[in-house]
N, C-alpha and C positions, 0 to 999 in steps of 0.2 A: 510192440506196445499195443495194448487193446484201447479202445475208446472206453469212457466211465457208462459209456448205455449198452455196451455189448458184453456182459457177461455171459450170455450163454450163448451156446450153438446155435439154438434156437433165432436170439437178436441179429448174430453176427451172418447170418442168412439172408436173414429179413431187410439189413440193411443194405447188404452186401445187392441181391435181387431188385430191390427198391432201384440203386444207384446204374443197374446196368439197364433199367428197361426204359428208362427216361420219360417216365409218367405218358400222360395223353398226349403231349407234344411231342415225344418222341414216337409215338406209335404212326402218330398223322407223318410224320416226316417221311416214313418209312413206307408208307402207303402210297401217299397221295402219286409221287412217279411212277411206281406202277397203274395206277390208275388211268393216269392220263398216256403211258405207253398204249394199254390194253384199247382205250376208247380209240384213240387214233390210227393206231393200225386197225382194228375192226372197220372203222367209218370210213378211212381212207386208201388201206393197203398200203401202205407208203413205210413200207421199215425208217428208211432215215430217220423221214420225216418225226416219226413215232420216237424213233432215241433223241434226236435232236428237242423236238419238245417236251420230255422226261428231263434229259440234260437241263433245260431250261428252268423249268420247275424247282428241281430241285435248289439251278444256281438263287433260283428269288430265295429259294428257304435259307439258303446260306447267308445271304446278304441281310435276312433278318436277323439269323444269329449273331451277325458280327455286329450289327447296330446296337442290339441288345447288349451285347458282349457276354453270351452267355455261351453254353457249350454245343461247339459245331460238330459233338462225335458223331451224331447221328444223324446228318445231314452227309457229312463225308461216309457213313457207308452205305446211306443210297445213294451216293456217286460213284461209290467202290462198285455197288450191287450194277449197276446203268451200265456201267464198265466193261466187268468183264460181261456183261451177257452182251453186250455192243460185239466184243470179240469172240463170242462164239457162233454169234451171226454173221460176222463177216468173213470167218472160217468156213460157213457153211458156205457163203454165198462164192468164196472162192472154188468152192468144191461140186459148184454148179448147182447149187439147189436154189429152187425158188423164191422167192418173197414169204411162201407158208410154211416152207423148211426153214426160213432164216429167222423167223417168227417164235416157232419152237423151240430153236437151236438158243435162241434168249433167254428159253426158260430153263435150258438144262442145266446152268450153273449152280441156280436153287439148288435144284432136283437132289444134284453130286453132292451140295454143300449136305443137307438134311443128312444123306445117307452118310455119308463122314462122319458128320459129327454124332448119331445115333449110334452105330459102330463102337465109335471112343467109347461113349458113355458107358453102353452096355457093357465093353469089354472091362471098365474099369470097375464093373458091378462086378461080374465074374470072379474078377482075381481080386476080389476083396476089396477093392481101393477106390472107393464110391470118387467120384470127380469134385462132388460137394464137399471135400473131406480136405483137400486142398484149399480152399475156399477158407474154410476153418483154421487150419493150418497156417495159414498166412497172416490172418490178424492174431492168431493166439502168439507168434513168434516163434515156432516150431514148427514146419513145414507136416511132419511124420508124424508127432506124439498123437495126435489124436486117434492113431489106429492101435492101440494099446488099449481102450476103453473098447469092449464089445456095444456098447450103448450109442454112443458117438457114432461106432459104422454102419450099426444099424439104422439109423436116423439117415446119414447120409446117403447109403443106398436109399432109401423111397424117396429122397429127394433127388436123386440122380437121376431114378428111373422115372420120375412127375417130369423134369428136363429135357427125358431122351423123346416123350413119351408124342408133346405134340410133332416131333421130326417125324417119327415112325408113322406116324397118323399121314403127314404130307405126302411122304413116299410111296406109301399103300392108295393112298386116292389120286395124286398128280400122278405116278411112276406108269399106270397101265393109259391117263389119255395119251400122256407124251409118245408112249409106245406106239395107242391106236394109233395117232398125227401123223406118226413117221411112219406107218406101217400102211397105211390108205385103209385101215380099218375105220378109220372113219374122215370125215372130209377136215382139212388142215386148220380153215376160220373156225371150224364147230372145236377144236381141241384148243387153237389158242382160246378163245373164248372162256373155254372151260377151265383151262389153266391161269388164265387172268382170274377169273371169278375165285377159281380156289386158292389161289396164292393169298386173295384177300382174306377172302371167308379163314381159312388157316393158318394164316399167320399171326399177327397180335391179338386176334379175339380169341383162338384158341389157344394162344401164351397168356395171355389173361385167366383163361379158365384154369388152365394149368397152376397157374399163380395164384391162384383163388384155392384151389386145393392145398397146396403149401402151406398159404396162410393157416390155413380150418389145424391141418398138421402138425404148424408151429406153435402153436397156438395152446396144443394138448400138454406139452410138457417141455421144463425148463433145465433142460441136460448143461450142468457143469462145462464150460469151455474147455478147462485145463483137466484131463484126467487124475481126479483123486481129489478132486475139490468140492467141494458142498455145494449143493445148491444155495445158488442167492435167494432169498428172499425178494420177490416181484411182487 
């Protein structure tokens, strides 16, 4: 069943994006624990200390959401996100590496995640079957039909590729300090450092930008949800 505001691909997008990015409060949710990770290990060296007070953070975020009673998805994946980079520090640390290895070793789950999911995307440009197209699929009631429509795949490929595009951006600038860090190319605080900053700098303001381009995108034309149907009238 479609909602009466989503007729087209176009809407069913728009909404669909709108719902997963969780406006400004969800951006800050997402932030702010890395934030205070990045300040604390810099100022103090102290890994724990650094997840412990991230962990904390975050728990205040949660406990507002729950007073609020509003939704704690994004609050639970900066505690997913605190998590496993918790356990990739402490893999590190068991494997004998230092406080700047275990530092780094935090940041790698990002790093893996971007490259993943960038990967999907593109692979699903390739073979035709743009990721956004499922998206589609899903509220129209037909998982498939929408790849029947050249129009439709089309559309949903440049939205796929606007999707993959900020990952790709992360991996290319985060992928070589991580490297320098662990490589003594260059000194360990100068790469966390750098990795804190870019994590920020590249994550929600450059999902935003990217979402800013969608919009400008969706905005140009209003492609029939259902293949073989008219355009509505907007």
């Amino acid at each position: 069943m479609t909602d009466a505001t989503t007729h087209t691909v176009e809407q069913v997008v728009r909404k669909q994006l709108s719902d997963a990015l969780g406006g400004v409060r969800g951006m800050l949710e997402a932030a702010v624990p890395t934030v205070v990770f990045t300040v604390v290990f810099l100022t103090r060296h102290d890994l724990r200390l650094a997840i412990i007070l991230s962990l904390a953070c975050a728990g205040v975020l949660l406990v507002v959401r729950l007073v609020h009673r509003s939704s704690v998805q994004f609050v639970l994946n900066a505690f997913v996100g605190i998590g496993i980079g918790a356990l990739f520090a402490w893999r590190a640390a068991r494997g004998g590496g230092d406080e700047g290895d275990q530092a780094l070793a935090y940041f790698l789950p990002g790093l893996l995640y971007n490259l993943g999911y960038a990967m999907v995307m593109v692979l699903t440009i390739v073979i035709r079957w743009p990721l956004v197209g499922f998206i589609v699929g899903s509220v129209a009631g037909d998982p498939t039909a929408w790849h029947a429509d050249r129009n439709v795949v089309r559309l949903c490929s440049r939205l796929t590729w606007l999707l993959a595009l900020p990952c790709i951006v992360r991996v290319a600038v985060q992928g070589p300090i991580y490297l320098a860090g662990r490589n003594g190319w260059w000194s360990k605080d100068s790469a966390v450092a750098a990795l804190g900053v870019a994590k920020l700098a590249m994550g929600w303001p450059l999902q935003v930008a990217a979402l800013a381009v969608m919009v400008w995108l969706l905005s140009r034309n209003a492609t029939p949800l259902r293949p073989g149907e008219p355009e509505p009238q907007l």
